[in-house]
Structures are given as structure tokens and as C-alpha cells.
C-alpha positions in Angstrom: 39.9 24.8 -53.3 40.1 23.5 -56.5 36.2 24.4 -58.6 35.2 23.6 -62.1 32.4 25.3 -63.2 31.0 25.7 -66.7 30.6 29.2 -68.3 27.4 30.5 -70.0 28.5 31.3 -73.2 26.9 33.4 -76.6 27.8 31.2 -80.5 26.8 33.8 -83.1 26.7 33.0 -86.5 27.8 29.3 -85.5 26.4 25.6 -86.3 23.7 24.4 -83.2 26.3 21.7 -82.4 29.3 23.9 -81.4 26.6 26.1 -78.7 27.9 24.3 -75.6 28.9 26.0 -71.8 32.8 26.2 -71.5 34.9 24.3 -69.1 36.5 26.6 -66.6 38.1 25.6 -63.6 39.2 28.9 -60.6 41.5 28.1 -57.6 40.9 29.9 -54.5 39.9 30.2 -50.7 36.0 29.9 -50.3 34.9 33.0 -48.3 31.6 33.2 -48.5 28.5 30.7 -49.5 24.9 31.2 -49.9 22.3 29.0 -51.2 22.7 30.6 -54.8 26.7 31.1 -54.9 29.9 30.8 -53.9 33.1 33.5 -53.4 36.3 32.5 -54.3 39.0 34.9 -52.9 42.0 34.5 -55.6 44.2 37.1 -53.3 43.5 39.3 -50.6 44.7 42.6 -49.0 44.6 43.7 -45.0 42.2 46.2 -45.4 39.4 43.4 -46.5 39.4 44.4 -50.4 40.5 41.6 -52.4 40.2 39.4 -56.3 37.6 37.3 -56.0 35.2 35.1 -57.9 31.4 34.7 -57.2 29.8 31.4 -59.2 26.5 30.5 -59.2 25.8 26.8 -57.7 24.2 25.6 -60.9 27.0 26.3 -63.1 29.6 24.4 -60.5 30.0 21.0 -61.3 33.0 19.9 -58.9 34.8 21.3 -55.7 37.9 19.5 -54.7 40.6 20.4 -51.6 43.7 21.0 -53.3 46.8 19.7 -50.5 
């Protein structure tokens, strides 16, 4: 799957116009949903540990099936 989300993000010292979220965008297997957030498993190991990436559902804006 294919998710862009936008990151919370601290502007210190910076001009009101530049304090926007950043544009991010992960790549992974969804493994696990809930009604807050969603885990993306980047890679996984046999013994169930794994890199993986929890987002919360208000800061996804787009989930696409990659082929």
C-alpha cells in the first residue's frame, strides 16, 4: 500500500505562513487497523518482530494499492 499522510510538525522562530503539516508518504503491508490508526509493516521477521509504522487516521489523507 501506497499512504500519504501529513506530519505534525514544530516552526520555531519562523514567519506564521511557513507553519504548515509536511507531506509524507510510507509504503508498506497494512497489518493492523483500528478506528484511530493504522500499522504499516515496512519489513518483517519470522519470529513476529518487525519495522513498522502506526499513523493516526486524521493525519492520512490517501491510501492507494500499489501493483
Amino acid at each position: 500500500m501506497h499512504v500519504e499522510w501529513l506530519d505534525p510538525a514544530i516552526y520555531t522562530m519562523d514567519d506564521l505562513s511557513s507553519a504548515i503539516p509536511c507531506e509524507c508518504w510510507t509504503e508498506g503491508t497494512i497489518v493492523k487497523k483500528s478506528k484511530n490508526y493504522v500499522v504499516i509493516a515496512n519489513s518483517q521477521y519470522k519470529d513476529g518482530s518487525g519495522d513498522f509504522t502506526v499513523l493516526v487516521k486524521g493525519c492520512v489523507t490517501k491510501i492507494t494499492q500499489m501493483i
